[in-house]
Residue, then its C-alpha position, 0 to 999 in steps of 0.5 A: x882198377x881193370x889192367x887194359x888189355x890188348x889183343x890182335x894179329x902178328x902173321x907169320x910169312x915167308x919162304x917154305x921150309x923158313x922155320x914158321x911152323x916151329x916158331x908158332x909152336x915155340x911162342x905158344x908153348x905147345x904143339x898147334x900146327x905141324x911141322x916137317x923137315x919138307x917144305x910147303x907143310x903148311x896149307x891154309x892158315x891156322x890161328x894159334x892163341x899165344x897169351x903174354x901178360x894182359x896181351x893176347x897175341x893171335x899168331x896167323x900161321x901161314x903157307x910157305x909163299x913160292x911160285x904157284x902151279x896147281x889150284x892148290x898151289x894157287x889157293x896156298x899162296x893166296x892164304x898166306x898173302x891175305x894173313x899178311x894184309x889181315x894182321x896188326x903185324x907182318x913178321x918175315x920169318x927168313x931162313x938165314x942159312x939159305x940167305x937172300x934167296x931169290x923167293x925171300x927177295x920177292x916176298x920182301x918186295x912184296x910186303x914192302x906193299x904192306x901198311x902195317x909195320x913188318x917185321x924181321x927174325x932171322x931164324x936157325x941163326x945157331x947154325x951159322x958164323x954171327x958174322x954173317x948175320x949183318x951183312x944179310x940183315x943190310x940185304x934185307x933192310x935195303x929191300x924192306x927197311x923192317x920196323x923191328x929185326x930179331x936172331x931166333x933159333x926157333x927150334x932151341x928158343x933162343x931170342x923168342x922171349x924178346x920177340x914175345x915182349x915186342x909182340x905183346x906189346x904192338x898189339x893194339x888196346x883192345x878185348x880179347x878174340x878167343x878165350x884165354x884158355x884156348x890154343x888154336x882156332x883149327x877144329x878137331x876134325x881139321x886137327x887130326x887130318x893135319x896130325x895124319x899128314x903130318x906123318x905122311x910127310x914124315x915116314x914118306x918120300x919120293x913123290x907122295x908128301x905133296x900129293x897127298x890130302x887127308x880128310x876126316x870122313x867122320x868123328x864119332x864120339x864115345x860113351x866111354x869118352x873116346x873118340x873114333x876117327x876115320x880119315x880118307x888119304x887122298x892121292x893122285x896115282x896109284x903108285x902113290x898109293x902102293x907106296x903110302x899103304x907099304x908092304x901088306x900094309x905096314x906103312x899105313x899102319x905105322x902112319x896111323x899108329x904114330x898119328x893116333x899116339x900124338x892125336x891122344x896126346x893133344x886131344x888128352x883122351x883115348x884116340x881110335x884111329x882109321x885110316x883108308x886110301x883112295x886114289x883120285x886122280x887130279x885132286x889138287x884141281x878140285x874146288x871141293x877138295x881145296x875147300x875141304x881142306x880150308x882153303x879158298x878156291x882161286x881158279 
């Protein structure tokens, strides 16, 4: 006899900097969406495969959801919001050494809206005192009361196992969306403007991580079986852009560098990346520019 499968949606929400990206990358095995120590790195929403048993489980990683201000902003939130409406699962993914913080506490109130079951994991719960993990789940539960509670350490993995059990098995009966070999719904092309970004946020600071986007301009593939990239770095002024190309050129070229290394690790092929600067002033405004990067435009 046919095992029956199961198959559907767990959306990962919650504050910036929660530790969301990290726990997708942990529950899957394997690096689909890039993480940084700054907040707001993730933009739109990535799907990433995670199979468990007869289950497969669609992880919907989503932007951090904080207090909009630019059209980007806007579209951010917008992304993460609809994630959570769109899933079998909500799972609220709290920072537990930073606590109920004001942004939590919104988030929780919002989801409180939500018809499917929500879920709670406490996370980077090897950084603080066990004692202080009751009391903050009593917060949370007297603003939400969630269907499930986990401590994780995303990072180390600690707890993750159980969290994949239960996940596995809430998901509905029902076929298979992506194929079981497939890790992530994200395109190449999108893939290794993420990975640039990824650096960008990394090895800059001040004001460019934010106001930076990356596009690839175009994907060239060869007879060799390599591939050339060339991607745009977007920003909106023209210190920024001193401060991402460095001193005759020695930042943007450790960037790309380092892109290029973990592209070639992922893609498991030879990777030839270009990089070029542009300053655009107010790009963050744009429509074309919130809709090349993956996101819907919400005015």
């Amino acid at each position: 006899m046919t095992e029956t499968t199961r198959c559907g949606l767990v959306a990962i929400v919650g504050a910036p900097n929660a530790g969301k990206s990290t726990l997708v990358n942990q529950l899957t095995g394997t690096k689909v969406t890039i993480v940084s120590p700054k907040p707001q790195t993730t933009r739109f929403r990535i799907r990433a495969v995670l199979m468990h048993g007869t289950a497969q489980v669609i992880l919907v990683d989503t932007p951090g959801i904080f207090v909009p201000r630019r059209r980007l902003d806007r579209a951010m939130v917008a992304a993460a919001w609809g994630g959570a409406q769109d899933a079998d699962v909500a799972l609220l993914v709290v920072d537990a050494r930073a606590g109920l913080t004001d942004a939590v506490r919104k988030i929780a109130e919002g989801l409180a809206k939500s018809r499917q079951p929500v879920w709670l994991a406490l996370n980077k719960t090897d950084l603080i005192a066990r004692e202080r993990l009751l009391p903050l789940t009593a917060e949370l539960n007297a603003i939400l009361p969630f269907a499930e509670t986990f401590m994780i350490s995303a990072e180390k993995g600690d707890g993750v196992d159980r969290l994949q059990d239960h996940m596995a098995g809430a998901m509905p009966e029902g076929p298979y969306l992506f194929p079981e070999d497939e890790l992530t719904d994200l395109p190449n092309r999108m893939l290794a403007a993420e990975i640039v970004r990824e650096q960008i946020l990394r090895q800059t600071h001040q004001e460019v991580p934010h106001h930076a986007s990356v596009e690839t301009e175009q994907w060239t593939e060869n007879a060799d079986g390599s591939v050339r990239v060339d991607c745009t770095v977007y920003v909106s002024r023209a210190t920024q852009k001193a401060i991402l190309i460095g001193d005759k050129g020695s930042r943007i070229k450790t960037i790309g560098q380092s892109a290029r290394i973990e592209l070639t690790k992922l893609l498991e092929r030879p990777v030839h990346l270009f990089l070029n600067v542009k300053e655009r002033d107010g790009w963050d405004e744009e429509r074309a520019r919130i809709r090349a990067i993956g996101l819907e435009d919400m005015g």
